[in-house]
C-alpha positions as CSV (number, residue, x, y, z in Angstrom):
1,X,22.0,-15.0,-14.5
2,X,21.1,-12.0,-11.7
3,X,17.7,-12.3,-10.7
4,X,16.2,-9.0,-10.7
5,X,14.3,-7.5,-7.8
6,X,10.1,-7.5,-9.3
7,X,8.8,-4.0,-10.1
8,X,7.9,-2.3,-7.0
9,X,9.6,-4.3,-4.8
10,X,12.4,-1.9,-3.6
11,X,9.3,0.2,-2.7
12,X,7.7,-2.4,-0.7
13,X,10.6,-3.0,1.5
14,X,9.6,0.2,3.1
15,X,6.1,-0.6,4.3
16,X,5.1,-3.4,7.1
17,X,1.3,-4.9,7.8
18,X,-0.5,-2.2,9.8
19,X,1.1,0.8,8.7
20,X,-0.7,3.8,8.2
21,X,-0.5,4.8,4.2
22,X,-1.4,7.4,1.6
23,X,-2.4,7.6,-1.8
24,X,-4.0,9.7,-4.5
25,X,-7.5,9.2,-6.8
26,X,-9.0,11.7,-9.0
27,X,-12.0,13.3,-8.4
28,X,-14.1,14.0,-12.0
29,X,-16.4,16.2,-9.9
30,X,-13.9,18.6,-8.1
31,X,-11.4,17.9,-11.0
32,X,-8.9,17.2,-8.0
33,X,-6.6,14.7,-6.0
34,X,-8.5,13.2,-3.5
35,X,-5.7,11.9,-0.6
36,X,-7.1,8.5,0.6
37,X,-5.7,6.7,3.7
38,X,-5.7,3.2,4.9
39,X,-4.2,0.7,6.8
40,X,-1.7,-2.2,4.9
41,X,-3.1,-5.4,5.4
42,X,-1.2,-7.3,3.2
43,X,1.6,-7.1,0.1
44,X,2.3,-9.8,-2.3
45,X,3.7,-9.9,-6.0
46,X,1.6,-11.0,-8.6
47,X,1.7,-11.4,-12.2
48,X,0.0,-8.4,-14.1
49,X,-0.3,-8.1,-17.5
50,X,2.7,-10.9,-18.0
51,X,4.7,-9.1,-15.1
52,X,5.4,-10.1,-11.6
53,X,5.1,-6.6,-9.7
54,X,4.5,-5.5,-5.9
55,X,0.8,-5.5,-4.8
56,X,-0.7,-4.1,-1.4
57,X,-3.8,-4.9,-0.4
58,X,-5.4,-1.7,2.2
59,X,-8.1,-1.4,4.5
60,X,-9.3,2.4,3.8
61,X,-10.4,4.1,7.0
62,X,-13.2,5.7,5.3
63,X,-14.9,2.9,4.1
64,X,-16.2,0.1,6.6
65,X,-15.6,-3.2,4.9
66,X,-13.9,-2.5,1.6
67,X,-10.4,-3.3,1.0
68,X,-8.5,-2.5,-2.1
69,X,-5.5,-3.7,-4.2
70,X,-3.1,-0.9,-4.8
71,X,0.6,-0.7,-6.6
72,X,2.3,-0.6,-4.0
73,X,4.7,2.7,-5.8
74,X,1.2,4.1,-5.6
75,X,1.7,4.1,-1.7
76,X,3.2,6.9,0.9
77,X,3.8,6.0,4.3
78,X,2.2,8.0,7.0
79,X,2.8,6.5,10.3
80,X,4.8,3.2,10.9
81,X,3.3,0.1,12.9
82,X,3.6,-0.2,16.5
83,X,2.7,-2.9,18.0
84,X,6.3,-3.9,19.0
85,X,6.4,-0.9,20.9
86,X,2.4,-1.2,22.1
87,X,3.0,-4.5,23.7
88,X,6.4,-3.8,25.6
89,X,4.6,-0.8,27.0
C-alpha cells in the first residue's frame, strides 16, 4: 500500500521556521480581508477531526505574545529565512 502524503503537506514543504508569512481573516466590521502577518515558528501534522493534516504554528507581528495555529494551505510566503545567509555575512 502507497502511503499518501497528509493534507497540506505538499504545501508545507514550501515554508521553513522563521519565514515571514501571510494570511487572511475577516473583518465583520469593515466586511473585509484583513492580511495578517507573522513569523513561522513551528509546523507539525496533527490529527483533526479524524485526519492527520499540516499545522503551523505563527508568531503574528502585531500582537506581542500570542501565537496561533494556522492550516498551513492557509499560509503565503512573504519573505524566506536567512539566517544561513546572516551568519556567513
Amino acid at each position: 500500500m502507497n502511503e499518501k502524503e497528509q493534507f497540506g503537506e505538499i504545501a508545507a514543504q514550501e515554508f521553513n521556521v522563521g519565514d515571514i508569512v501571510q494570511w487572511t481573516t475577516w473583518n465583520k466590521s469593515s466586511e473585509k480581508w484583513d492580511i495578517n502577518y507573522g513569523v513561522l515558528m513551528k509546523m507539525e501534522n496533527v490529527i483533526r477531526s479524524n485526519r492527520m493534516v499540516s499545522i503551523a504554528t505563527v508568531k503574528p507581528l502585531n500582537e506581542q505574545f500570542e501565537e496561533k495555529e494556522l492550516f498551513t494551505l492557509s499560509l503565503k510566503l512573504v519573505k524566506p529565512h536567512s539566517f544561513d545567509s546572516e551568519m556567513n555575512s
